[in-house]
C-alpha positions in Angstrom: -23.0 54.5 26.0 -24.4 51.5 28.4 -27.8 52.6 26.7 -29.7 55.5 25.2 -30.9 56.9 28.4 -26.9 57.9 29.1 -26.7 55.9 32.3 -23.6 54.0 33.0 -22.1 50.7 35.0 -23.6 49.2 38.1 -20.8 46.4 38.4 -22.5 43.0 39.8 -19.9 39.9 41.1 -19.1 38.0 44.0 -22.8 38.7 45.8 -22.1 42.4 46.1 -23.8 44.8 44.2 -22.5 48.3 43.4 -24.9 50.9 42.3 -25.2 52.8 39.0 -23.7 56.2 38.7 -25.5 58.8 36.2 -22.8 60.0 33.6 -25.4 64.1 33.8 -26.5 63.7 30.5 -29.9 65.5 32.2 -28.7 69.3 32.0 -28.2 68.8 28.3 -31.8 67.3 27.3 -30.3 64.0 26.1 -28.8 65.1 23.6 -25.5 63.7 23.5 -23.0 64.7 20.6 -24.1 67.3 18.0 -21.8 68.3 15.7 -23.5 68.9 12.3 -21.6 65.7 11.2 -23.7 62.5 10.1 -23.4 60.5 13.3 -26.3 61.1 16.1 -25.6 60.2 19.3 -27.9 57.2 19.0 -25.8 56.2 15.8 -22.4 56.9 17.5 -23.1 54.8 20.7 -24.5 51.9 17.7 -21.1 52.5 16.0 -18.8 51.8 19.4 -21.2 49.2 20.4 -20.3 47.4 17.1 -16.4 48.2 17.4 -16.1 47.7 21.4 -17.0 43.6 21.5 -17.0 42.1 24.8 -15.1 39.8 27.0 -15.0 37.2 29.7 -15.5 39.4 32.1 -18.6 41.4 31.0 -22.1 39.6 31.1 -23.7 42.1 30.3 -22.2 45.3 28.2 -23.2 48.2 25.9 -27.4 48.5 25.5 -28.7 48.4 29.2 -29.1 50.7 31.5 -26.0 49.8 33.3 -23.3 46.9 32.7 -23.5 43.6 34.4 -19.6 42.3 35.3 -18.5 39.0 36.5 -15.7 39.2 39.0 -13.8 35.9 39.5 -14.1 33.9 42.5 -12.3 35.5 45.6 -10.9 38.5 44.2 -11.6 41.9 45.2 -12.6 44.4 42.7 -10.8 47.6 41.6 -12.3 50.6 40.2 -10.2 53.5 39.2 -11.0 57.0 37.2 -9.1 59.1 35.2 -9.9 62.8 32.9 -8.3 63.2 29.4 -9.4 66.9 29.0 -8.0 69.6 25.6 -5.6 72.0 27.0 -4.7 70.0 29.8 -3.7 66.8 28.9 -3.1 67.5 25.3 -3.5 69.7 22.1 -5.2 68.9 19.1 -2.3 70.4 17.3 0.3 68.6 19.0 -1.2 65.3 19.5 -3.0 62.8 17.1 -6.3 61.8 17.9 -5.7 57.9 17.7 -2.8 59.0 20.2 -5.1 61.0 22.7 -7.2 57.8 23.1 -4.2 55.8 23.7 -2.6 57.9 26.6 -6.6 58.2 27.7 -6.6 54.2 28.4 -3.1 54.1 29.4 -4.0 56.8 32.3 -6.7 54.2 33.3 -4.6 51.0 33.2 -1.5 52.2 35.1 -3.6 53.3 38.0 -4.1 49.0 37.8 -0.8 48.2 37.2 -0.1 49.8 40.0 -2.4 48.2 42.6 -0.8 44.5 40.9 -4.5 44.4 39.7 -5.6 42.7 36.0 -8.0 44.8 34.0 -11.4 43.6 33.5 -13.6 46.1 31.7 -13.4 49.5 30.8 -16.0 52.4 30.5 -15.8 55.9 28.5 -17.4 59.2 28.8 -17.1 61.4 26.0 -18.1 65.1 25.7 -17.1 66.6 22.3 -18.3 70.1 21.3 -20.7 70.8 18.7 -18.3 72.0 15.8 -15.9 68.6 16.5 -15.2 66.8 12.9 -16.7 63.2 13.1 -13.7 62.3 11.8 -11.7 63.1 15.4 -14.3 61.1 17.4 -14.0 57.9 15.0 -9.8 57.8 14.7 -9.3 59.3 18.8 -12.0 55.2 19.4 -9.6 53.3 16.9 -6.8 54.4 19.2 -8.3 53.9 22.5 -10.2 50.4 20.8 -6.7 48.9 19.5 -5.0 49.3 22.8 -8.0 47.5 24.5 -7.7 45.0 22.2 -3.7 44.9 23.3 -5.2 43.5 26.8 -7.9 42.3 26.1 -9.5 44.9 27.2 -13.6 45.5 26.7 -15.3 48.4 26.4 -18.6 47.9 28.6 -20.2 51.1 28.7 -20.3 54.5 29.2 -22.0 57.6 28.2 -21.8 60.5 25.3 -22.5 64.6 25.6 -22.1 67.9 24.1 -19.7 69.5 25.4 -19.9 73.2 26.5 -15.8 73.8 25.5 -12.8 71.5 24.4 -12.9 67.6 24.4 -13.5 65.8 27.7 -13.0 62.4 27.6 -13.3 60.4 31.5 -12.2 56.9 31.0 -13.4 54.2 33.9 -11.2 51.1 34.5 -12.3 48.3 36.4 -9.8 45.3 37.8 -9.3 42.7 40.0 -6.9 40.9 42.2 -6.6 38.1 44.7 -8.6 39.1 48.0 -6.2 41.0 50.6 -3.4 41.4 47.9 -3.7 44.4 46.4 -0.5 46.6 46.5 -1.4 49.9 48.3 0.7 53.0 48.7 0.9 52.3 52.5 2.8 49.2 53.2 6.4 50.6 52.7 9.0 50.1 56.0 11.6 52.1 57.1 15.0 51.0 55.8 13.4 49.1 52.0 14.6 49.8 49.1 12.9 52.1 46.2 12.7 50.9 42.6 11.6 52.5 39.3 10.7 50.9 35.6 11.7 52.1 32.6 12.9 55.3 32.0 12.1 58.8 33.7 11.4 62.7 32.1 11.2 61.7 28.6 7.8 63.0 28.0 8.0 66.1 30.2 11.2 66.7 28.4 9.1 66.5 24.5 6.5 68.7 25.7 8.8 71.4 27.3 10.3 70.8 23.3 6.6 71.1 22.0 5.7 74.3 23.8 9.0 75.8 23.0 8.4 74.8 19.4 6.7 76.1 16.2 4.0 73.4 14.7 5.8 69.8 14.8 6.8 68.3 11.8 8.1 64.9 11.2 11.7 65.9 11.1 11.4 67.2 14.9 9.7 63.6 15.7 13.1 61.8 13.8 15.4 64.1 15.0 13.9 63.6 19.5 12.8 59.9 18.9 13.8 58.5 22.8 11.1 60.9 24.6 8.6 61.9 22.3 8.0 57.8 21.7 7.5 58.0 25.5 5.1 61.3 25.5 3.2 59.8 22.5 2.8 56.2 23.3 3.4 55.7 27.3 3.5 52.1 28.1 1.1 51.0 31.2 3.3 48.4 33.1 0.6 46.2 33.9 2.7 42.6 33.5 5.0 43.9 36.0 2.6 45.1 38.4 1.1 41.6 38.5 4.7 40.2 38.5 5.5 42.1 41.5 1.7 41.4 43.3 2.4 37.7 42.5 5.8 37.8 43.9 5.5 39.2 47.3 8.1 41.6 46.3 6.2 45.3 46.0 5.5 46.6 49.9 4.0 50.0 48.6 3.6 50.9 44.9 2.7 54.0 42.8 2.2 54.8 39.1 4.7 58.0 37.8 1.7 60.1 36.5 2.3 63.3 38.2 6.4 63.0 38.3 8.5 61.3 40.8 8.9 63.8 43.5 5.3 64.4 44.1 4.1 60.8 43.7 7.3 59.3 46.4 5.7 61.5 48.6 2.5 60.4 48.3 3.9 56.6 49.3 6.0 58.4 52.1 3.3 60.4 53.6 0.8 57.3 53.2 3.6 55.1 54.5 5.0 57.1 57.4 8.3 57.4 56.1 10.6 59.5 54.9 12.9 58.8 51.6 16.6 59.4 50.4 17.1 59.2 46.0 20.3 59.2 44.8 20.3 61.5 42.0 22.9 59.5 39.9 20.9 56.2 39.9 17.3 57.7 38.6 17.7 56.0 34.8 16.6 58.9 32.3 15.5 59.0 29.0 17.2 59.8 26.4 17.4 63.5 24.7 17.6 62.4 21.4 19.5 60.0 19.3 22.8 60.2 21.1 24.1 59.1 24.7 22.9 62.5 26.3 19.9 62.1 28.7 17.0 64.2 29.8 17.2 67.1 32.8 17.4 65.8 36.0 14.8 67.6 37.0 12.1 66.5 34.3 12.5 63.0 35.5 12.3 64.4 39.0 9.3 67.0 38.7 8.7 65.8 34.8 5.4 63.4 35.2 3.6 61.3 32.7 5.6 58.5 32.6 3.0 56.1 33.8 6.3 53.8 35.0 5.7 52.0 38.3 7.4 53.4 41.5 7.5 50.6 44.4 9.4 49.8 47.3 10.6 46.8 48.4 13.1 44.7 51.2 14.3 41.9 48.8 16.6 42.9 46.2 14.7 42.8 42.8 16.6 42.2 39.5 17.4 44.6 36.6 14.2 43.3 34.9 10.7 42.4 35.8 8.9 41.1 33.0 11.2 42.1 30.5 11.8 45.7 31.7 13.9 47.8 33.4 14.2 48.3 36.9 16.3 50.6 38.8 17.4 51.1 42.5 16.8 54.7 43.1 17.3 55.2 46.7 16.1 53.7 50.1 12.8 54.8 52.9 14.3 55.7 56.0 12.7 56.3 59.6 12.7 60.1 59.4 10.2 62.2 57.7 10.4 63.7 54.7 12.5 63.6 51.1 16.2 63.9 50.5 18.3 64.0 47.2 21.4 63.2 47.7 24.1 64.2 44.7 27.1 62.7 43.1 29.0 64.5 45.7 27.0 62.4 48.5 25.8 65.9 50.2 21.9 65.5 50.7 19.4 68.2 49.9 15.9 68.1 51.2 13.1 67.2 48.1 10.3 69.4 48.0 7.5 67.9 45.3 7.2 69.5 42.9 5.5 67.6 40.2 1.9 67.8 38.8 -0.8 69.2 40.4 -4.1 70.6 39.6 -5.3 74.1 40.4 -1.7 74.8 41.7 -0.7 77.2 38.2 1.5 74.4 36.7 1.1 73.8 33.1 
């Protein structure tokens, strides 16, 4: 998308210079999207050029050969990538096409919530198949396009193909935050407390509904409104990453994108320490429209959340930028993960969230 050629992004700021990455457009002889639909790919990358705009941060966007970003004055930059691919991250019968490029940004911005980082430009590679309606392509950009436009967000660049099988859609984020104060997933101590935003297992809990499910209709959307809101339209917590960063209050933080279980353990095992949730305190979501809440084990195994997991040795209040945050539990000195019940008896915590090429979908 940067230009015709299909190359995408060298990022330029602060006298460093970071070279352009090739987006492969070369196997497929340039020819980016066919679909026997009016838009060529030349057209298509004209069309996002005209919808994308541009922003303080891009000098240079959509039309060269690779984007030209101005990062401000002693910050460090931060560059994250995520995959939105058909039949893994969603279904084109189960999920609206406006939505799909929502949840594709989100994936992208909660990687900087989590680091405390603000978002600066963003960058999308798009391989469609041949047989693809137009029609997908131009509502799945308005979806992706109005959430940018939620944080003022550009799209800089990027890159287009044809796409062997199923949609493929590799969204690039780029941040920034004050030099030295990014939050990592290393700095949590022995003895801090762990905290969670919002609400846990609400979107594992509407697709286990979805895959148990005939076609959805409206009525099942009115009838499950708590969790399938939070499968649909995630929220990326990026004001109260920042609040945290600016606070001094996050030691280690995380984004809930593969479920609770297995992303602790990535802050334990990249901390040293081991962990100890109370099973009663994780807040989850609602099944439904009454008072009855989610499995305990989709908010513990569930994923897609995109809430922020951090730990901390202050006490932090019941809201950080007007949302929720929970105690969960403590880091302790010994290795690995306990869950501890009602009853107080503690059970050791195996992951068991998301992970690629492990069978679990």
């Amino acid at each position: 998308m940067a230009c015709p050629s299909g190359q995408i992004t060298a990022v330029r700021g602060a006298g460093a210079h970071y070279p352009a990455a090739s987006a492969g457009t070369r196997g497929l002889g340039n020819r980016g999207i066919v679909m026997g639909m009016p838009l060529s790919e030349k057209k298509l990358i004209q069309q996002i050029r005209r919808m994308a705009g541009g922003g303080e941060s891009v000098r240079t966007g959509i039309g060269d050969d690779c984007a030209v970003l101005r990062v401000p004055p002693g910050h460090d930059l931060l560059v994250t990538t995520d995959f939105t691919i058909e039949k893994v991250h969603f279904r084109r019968d189960w999920h609206r096409p406006e939505l799909v490029g929502q949840r594709c940004l989100t994936r992208g911005l909660s990687d900087i919530a989590a680091m405390g980082g603000k978002p600066q430009a963003a960058f999308l590679s798009l391989a469609v198949p041949s047989d693809l309606p137009q029609t997908w392509v131009d509502r799945f950009l308005k979806g992706l396009l109005e959430l940018a436009e939620e944080f003022k967000l550009p799209l800089a660049g990027g890159d287009t193909a044809q796409s062997a099988g199923g949609i493929q859609a590799d969204i690039v984020l780029v941040g920034s935050v004050p030099r030295g104060k990014a939050v990592l997933r290393s700095g949590a101590k022995p003895g801090e407390r762990i905290y969670v935003t919002g609400e846990l297992g609400g979107s594992a809990a509407a697709l286990a509904r979805l895959r148990q499910s005939k076609p959805v209709r409206a009525e099942y959307f009115r009838r499950f409104p708590g969790y399938f809101s939070g499968h649909y339209r995630p929220q990326a917590r990026v004001a109260v990453g920042q609040r945290l960063r600016q606070r001094g209050v996050a030691s280690a933080m995380i984004d809930l994108s593969d479920g609770l279980s297995t992303d602790l353990e990535h802050i334990c095992q990249e901390s040293h320490v081991g962990a100890e949730i109370e099973a009663e305190a994780i807040p989850r979501a609602q099944a439904g429209g009454g008072k009855k809440r989610v499995a305990l084990e989709f908010a513990l195994h569930g994923g897609d959340d995109y809430e922020l997991l951090f730990t901390s040795a202050a006490a932090v209040p019941a809201q950080v930028a007007g949302v929720r945050v929970t105690r969960i539990g403590r880091t302790t000195r010994s290795t690995g993960m306990r869950l501890v019940g009602a009853d107080g008896r503690a059970q050791p915590l195996l992951a068991g969230g998301w992970e690629h090429f492990k069978g679990n979908g």
